[in-house]
FILODO-204500 format. One line per field, with one value per residue (C-alpha): x, y, z; residue in one letter. Coordinates in nm, 4 decimals. Layout:
<rs>
c1 c(X; ...)
c2 c(Y; ...)
c3 c(Z; ...)
r c(A; ...)
</rs>
This chain:
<rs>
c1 c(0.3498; 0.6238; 0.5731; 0.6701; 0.4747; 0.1407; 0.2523; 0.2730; -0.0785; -0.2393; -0.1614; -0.4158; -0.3807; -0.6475; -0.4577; -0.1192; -0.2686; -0.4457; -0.1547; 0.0619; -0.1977; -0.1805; 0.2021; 0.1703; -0.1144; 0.1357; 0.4163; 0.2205; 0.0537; 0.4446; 0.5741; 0.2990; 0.3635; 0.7333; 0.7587; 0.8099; 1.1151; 1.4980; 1.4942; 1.1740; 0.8750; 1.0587; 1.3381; 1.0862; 0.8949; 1.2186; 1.3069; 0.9713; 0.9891; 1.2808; 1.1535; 0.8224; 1.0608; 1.2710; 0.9478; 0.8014; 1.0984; 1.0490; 0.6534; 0.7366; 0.9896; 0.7855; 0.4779; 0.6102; 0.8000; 0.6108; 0.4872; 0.5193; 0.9586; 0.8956; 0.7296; 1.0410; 1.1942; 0.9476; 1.1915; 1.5265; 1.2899; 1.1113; 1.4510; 1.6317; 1.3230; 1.3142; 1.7183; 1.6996; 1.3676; 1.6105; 1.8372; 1.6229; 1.4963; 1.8187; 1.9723; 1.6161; 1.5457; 1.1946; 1.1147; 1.3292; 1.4717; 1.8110; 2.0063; 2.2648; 2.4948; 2.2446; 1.9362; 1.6854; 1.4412; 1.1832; 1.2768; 0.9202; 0.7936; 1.0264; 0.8942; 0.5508; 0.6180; 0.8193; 0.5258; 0.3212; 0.5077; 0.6399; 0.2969; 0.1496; 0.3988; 0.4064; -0.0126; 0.0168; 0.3091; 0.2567; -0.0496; 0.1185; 0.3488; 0.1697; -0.2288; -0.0972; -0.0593; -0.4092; -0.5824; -0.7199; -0.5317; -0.2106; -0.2691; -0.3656; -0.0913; 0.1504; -0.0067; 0.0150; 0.3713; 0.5155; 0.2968; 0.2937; 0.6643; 0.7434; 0.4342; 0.5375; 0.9049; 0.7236; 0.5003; 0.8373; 0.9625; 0.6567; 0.5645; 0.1957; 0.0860; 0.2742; 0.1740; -0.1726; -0.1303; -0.0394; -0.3497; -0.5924; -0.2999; -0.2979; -0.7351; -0.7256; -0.4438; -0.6769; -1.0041; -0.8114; -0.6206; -0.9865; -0.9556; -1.3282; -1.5508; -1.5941; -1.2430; -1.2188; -1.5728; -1.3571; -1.0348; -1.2145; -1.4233; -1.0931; -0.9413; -1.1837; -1.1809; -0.8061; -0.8521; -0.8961; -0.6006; -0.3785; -0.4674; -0.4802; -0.1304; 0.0801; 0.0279; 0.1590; 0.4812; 0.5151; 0.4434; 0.3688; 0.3781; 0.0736; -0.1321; -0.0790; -0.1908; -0.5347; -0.6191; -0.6073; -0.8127; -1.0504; -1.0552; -1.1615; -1.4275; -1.5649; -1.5462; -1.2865; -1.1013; -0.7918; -0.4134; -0.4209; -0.1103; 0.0604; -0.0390; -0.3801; -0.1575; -0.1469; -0.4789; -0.6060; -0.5277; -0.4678; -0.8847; -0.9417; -0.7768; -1.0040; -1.3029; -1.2820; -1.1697; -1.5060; -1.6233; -1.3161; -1.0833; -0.8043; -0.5655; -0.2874; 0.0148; -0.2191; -0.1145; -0.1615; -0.4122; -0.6543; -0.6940; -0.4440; -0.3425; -0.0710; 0.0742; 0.0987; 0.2112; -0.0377; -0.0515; 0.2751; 0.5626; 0.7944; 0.5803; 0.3159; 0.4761; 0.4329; 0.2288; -0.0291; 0.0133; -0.3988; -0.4249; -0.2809; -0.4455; -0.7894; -0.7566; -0.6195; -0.8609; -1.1384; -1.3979; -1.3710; -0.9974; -1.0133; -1.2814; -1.0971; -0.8270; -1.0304; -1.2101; -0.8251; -0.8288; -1.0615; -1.0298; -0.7075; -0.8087; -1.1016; -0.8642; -0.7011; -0.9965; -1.0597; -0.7222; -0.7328; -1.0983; -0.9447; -0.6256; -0.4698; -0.4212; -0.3879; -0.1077; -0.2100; -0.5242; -0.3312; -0.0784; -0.3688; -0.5955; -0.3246; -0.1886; -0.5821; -0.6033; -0.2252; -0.2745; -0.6401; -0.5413; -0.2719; -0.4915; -0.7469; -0.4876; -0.3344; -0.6615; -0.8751; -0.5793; -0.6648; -1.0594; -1.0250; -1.1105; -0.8098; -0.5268; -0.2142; 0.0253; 0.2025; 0.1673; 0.1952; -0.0473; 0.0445; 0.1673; 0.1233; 0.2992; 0.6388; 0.8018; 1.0968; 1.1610; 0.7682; 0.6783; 0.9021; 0.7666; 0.4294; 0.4862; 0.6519; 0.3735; 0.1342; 0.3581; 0.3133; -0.0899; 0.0007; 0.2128; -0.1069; -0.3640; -0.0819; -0.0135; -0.3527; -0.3922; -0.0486; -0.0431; 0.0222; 0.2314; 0.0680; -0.3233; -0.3942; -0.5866; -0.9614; -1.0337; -1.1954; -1.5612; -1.5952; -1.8635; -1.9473; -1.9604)
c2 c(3.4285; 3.2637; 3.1029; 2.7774; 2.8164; 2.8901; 2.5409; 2.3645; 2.5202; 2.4557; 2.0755; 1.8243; 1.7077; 1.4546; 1.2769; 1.2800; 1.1024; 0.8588; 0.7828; 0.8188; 0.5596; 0.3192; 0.2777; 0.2965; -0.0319; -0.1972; -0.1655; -0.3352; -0.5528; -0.6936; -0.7657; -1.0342; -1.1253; -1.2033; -1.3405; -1.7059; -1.5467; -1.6337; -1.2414; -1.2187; -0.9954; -0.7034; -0.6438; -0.6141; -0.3902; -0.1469; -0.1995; -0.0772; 0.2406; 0.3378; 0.3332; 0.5090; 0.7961; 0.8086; 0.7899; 1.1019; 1.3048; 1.2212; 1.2946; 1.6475; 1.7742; 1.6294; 1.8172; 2.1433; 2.1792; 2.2743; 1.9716; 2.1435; 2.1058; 1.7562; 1.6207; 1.6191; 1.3704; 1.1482; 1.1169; 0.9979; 0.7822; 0.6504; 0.5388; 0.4191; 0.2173; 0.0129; -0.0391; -0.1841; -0.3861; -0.5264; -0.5724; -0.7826; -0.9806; -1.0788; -1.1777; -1.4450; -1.4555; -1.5361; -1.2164; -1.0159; -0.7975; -0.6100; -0.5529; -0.2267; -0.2372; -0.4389; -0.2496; -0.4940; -0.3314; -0.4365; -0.1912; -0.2354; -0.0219; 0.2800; 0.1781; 0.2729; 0.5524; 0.7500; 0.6252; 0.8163; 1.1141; 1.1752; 1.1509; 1.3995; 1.6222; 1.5251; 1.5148; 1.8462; 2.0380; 1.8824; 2.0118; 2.3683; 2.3050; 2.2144; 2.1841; 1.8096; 1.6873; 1.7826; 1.5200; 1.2556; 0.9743; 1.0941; 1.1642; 0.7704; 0.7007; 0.8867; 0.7201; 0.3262; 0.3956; 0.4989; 0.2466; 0.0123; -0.0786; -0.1418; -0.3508; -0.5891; -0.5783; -0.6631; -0.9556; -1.1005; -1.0924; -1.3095; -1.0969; -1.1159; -0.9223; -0.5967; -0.5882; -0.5896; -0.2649; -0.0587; -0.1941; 0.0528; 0.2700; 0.3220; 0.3528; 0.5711; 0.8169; 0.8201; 0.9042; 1.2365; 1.3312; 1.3983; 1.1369; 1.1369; 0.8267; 0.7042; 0.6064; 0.4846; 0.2363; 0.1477; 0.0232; -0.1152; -0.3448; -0.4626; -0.5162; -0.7530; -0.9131; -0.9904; -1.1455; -1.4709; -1.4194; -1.3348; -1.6504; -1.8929; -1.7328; -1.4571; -1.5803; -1.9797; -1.8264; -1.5164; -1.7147; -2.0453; -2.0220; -1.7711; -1.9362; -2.2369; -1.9888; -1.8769; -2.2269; -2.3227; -2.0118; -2.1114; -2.4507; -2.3752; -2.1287; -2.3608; -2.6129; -2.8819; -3.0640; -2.9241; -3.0414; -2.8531; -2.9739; -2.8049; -2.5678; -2.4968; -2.4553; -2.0585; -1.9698; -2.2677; -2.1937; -1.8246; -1.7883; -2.0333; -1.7998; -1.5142; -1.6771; -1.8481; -1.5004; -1.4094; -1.0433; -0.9843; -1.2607; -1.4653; -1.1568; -1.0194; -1.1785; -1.5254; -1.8815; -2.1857; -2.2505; -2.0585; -2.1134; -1.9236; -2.1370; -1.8670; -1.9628; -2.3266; -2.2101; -2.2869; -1.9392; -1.9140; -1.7749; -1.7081; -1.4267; -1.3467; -0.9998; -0.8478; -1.0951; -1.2360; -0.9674; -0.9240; -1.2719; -1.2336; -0.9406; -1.0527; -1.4143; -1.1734; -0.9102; -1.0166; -0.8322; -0.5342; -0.5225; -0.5880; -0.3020; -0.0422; -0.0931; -0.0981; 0.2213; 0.4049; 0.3276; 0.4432; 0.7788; 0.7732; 0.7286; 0.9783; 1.2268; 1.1138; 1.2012; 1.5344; 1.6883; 1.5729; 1.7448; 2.0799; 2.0550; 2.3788; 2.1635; 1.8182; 1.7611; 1.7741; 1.6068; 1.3098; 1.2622; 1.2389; 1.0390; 0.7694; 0.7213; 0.6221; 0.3604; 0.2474; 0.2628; 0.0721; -0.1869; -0.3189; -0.2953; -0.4861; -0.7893; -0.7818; -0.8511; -1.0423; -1.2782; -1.3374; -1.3723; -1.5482; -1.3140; -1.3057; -1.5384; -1.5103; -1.2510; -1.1605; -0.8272; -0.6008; -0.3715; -0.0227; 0.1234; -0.1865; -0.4938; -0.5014; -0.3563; -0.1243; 0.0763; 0.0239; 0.2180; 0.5255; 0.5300; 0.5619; 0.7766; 0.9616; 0.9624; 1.0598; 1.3990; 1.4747; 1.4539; 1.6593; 1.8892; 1.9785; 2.0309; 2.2861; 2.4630; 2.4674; 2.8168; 2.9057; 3.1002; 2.9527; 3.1195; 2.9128; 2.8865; 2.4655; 2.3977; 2.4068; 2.0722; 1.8864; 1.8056; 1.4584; 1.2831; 0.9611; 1.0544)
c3 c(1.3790; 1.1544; 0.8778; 0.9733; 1.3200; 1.0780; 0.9108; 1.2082; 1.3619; 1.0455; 0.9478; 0.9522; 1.3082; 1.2749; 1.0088; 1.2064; 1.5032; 1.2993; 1.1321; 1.5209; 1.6609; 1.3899; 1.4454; 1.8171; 1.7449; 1.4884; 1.7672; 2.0347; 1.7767; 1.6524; 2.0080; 2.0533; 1.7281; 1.6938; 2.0173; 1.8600; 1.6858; 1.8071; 1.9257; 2.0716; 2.0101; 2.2330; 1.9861; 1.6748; 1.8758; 1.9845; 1.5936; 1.4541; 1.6873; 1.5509; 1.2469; 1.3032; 1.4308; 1.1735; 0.9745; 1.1660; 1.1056; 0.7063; 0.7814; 0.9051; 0.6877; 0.3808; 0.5188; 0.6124; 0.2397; -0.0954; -0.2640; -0.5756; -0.5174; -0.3461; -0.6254; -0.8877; -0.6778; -0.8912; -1.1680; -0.9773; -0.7203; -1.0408; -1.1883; -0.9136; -0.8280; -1.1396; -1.1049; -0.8063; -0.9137; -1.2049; -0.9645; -0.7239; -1.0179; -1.0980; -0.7539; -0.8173; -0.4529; -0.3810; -0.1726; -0.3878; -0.1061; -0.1784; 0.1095; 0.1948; 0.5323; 0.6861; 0.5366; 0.3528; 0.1899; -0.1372; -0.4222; -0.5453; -0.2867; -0.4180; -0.7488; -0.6946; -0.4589; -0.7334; -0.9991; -0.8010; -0.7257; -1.1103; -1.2710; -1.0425; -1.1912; -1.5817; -1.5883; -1.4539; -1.6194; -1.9487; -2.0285; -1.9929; -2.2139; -2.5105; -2.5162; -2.7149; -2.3774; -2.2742; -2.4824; -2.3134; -2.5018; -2.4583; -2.0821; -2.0901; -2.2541; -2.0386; -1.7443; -1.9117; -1.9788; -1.6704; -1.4677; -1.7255; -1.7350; -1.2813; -1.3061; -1.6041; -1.4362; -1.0956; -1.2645; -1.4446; -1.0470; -0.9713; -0.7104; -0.7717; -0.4581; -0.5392; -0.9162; -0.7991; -0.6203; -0.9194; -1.0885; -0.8490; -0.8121; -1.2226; -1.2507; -0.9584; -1.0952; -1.4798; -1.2440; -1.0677; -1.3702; -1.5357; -1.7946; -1.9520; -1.8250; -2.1753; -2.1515; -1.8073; -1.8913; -2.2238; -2.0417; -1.7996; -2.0402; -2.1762; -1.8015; -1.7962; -2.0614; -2.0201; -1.6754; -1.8334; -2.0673; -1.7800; -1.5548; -1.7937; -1.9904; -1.8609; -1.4573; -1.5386; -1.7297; -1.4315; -1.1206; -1.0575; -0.7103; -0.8283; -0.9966; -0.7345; -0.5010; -0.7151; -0.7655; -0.3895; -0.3024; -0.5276; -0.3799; -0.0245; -0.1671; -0.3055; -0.0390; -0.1999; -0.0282; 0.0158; 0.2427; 0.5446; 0.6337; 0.2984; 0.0589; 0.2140; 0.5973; 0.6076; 0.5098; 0.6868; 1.0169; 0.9620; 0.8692; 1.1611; 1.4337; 1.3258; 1.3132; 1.6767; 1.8255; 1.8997; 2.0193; 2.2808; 2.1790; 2.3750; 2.5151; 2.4110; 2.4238; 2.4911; 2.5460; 2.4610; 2.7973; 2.6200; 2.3437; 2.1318; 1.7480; 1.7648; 2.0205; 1.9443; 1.6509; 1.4141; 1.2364; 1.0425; 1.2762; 1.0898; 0.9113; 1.2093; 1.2704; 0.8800; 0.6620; 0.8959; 1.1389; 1.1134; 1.2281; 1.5511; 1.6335; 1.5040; 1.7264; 2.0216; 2.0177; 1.8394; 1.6750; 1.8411; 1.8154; 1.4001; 1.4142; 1.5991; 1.3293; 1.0604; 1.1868; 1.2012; 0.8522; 0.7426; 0.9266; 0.7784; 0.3822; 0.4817; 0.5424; 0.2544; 0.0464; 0.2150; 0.1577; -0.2467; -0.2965; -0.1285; -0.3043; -0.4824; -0.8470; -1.0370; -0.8913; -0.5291; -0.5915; -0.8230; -0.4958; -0.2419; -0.4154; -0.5656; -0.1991; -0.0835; -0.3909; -0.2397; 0.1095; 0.0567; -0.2055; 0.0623; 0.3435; 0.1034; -0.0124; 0.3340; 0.5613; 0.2531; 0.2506; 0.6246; 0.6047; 0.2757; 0.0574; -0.1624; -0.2720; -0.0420; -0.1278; 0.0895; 0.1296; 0.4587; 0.6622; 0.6116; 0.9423; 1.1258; 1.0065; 1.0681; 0.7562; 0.8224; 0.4819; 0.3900; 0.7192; 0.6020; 0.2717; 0.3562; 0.6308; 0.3198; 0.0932; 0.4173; 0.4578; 0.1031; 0.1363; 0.4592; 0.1846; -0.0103; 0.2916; 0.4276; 0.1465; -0.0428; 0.0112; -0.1181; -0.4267; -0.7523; -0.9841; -1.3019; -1.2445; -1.3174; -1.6313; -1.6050; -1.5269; -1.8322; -1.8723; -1.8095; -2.0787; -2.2181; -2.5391)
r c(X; X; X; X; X; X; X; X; X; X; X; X; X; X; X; X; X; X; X; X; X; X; X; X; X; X; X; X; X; X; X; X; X; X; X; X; X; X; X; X; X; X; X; X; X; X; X; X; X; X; X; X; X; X; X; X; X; X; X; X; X; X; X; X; X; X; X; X; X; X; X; X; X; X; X; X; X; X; X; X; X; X; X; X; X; X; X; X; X; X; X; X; X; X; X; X; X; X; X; X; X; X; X; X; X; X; X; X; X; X; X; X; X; X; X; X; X; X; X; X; X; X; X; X; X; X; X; X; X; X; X; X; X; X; X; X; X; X; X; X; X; X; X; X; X; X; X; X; X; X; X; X; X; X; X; X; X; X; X; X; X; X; X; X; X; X; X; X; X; X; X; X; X; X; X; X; X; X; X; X; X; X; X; X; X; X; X; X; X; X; X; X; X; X; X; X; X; X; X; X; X; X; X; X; X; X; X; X; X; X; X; X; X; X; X; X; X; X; X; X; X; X; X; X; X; X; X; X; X; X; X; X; X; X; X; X; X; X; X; X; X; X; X; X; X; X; X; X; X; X; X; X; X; X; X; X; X; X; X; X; X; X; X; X; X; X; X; X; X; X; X; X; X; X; X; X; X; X; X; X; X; X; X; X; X; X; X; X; X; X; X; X; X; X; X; X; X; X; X; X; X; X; X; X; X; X; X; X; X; X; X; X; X; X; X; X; X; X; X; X; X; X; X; X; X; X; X; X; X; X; X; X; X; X; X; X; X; X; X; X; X; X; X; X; X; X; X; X; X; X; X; X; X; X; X; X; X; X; X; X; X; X; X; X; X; X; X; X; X; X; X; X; X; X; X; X; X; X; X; X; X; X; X; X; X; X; X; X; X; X; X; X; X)
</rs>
């Protein structure tokens, strides 16, 4: 058997078709979607499978190569990320897209993929370079730095949504590098103490459209009256279609005759097929529909979790378990902004919304988990430092 046949034999199979029938959902998901589009809801579908296939090919080739040479792509991804995330800023659109012979695509997304990637590979390597690096503080340190600076340039873009992401992204990344729990409590004693701080300070001077956004969420939890017909439209009607779905819901692809706000139009349109892609597919399926997804999900970031507790080292472990926190806190904004459980953000469903570039990237960062369950048996030429004692005290 050849080497690359014994890769291809031994890859987590269960993750690839979880991951294979969430796009094939999000396809048939965006054609019903878009179809109140100039286009129609065909020529977003055709345009998401192309870019689940391109996505596959990046899946497979990602997989089936080392992780240990994948992972110094962190540095010129890292980089190039926060260029074009300077970039973006100053263009001052308000989706901050950047857009190459035809290609638009959010730079913040390359951001935190390379964030991700180049840690794994400093909290590792470090270490073995001088034991200085092993101490907890500096590890922290490391860690604040490099995830510290996209998400203060992503907060000055006012893009509230994304700079949430690296906040589980950045905890979840301490928690698998071994940083010791006294630490982790510490920092996240202070987190909390700063919330206030950052509403009532750094979010008015970041975002307005933010903090706009917390105080109308806040509103309808607590039953104010709020202007359905304005601010309080989108999550208005967007909740409403969800919660009148029922067990089976109105049909795909469902009209007006029965039922369907999306169809008259009532959940936002122009954004049905990425944002509020849950919506539809909540008021058209219903509750078992928004389960079966939910259940892929979670297969998904089970897998996820599997492959980082049998990785080979740090490294491994970092890459699987930061792409769970990522993968989960959009998941978490994207379908909490539906239900109400979140301010909008704006934010899309991994896999399913229609995304373009965002599909390839995770489909990226899903052959790279794929990378360490492959090669977790391969030898390593530098045994990984004994992972530290984690204490309180």
């Amino acid at each position: 058997m050849t080497p690359l046949l014994r890769k291809i034999l031994g890859m987590n199979w269960l993750l690839v078709l979880t991951m294979l029938g969430l796009c094939i959902f999000g396809v048939y998901a965006i054609e019903s979607a878009a179809r109140h589009l100039p286009n129609g809801g065909g020529y977003y579908a055709e345009r998401q499978k192309i870019w689940i296939i391109g996505g596959c090919v990046v899946f497979f080739i990602t997989a089936l190569i080392d992780y240990k040479w994948i992972r110094w792509l962190g540095i010129p991804m890292y980089l190039v990320g926060l260029a074009l995330m300077v970039v973006a800023m100053a263009k001052g659109s308000e989706v901050h897209q950047l857009t190459f012979g035809g290609l638009s695509f959010q730079p913040t997304q390359l951001g935190i993929a390379g964030g991700i990637v180049l840690l794994s590979a400093l909290l590792q390597d470090l270490p073995r370079l001088n034991p200085f690096f092993r101490l907890p503080f500096i590890k922290v340190g490391i860690i604040a730095v490099l995830a510290g600076i996209p998400f203060l340039v992503v907060v000055k873009m006012g893009d509230m949504g994304s700079a949430m992401v690296w906040l589980p992204v950045t905890a979840v990344i301490m928690f698998a590098a071994g940083i010791p729990y006294r630490y982790l409590l510490t920092m996240g004693i202070i987190g909390f103490g700063c919330i206030a701080l950052a509403y009532f300070i750094v979010l008015p001077k970041a975002s307005e459209r933010g903090a706009n956004r917390i105080e109308l969420y806040l509103a309808m939890l607590n039953k104010r009256e709020v202007d359905i017909n304005g601010d309080a439209y989108a999550p208005y009607w967007v909740s409403t279609a969800i919660g009148k779905a029922g067990w089976k819901g109105d049909g795909w692809n469902a009209t007006s005759e029965s039922g369907s706000l999306h169809d008259k139009k009532y959940i936002p349109w122009k954004t049905a097929h990425n944002d509020f892609i849950f919506a539809v597919i909540g008021e058209e399926q219903g509750f078992r529909g928004s389960l079966m997804l939910l259940t892929g999900y979670a297969m998904l970031l089970i897998q996820c979790l599997f492959i980082a507790f049998y990785s080979r080292d740090s490294s491994g472990r970092i890459i699987s378990a930061a792409v769970v926190a990522l993968l989960f806190a959009h998941i978490f904004e994207n379908i909490g902004m539906c239900v109400l459980l979140t301010p909008i953000t704006g934010i899309p469903l991994p896999l399913v919304s229609y995304s373009g570039t965002f599909v390839v990237m995770c489909m990226f960062l899903l052959g790279l988990v794929q990378s360490v369950w492959v090669h977790r048996n391969a030898e390593v030429l530098v045994e990984d430092e004994e992972k530290p004692e984690r204490r309180f005290i």
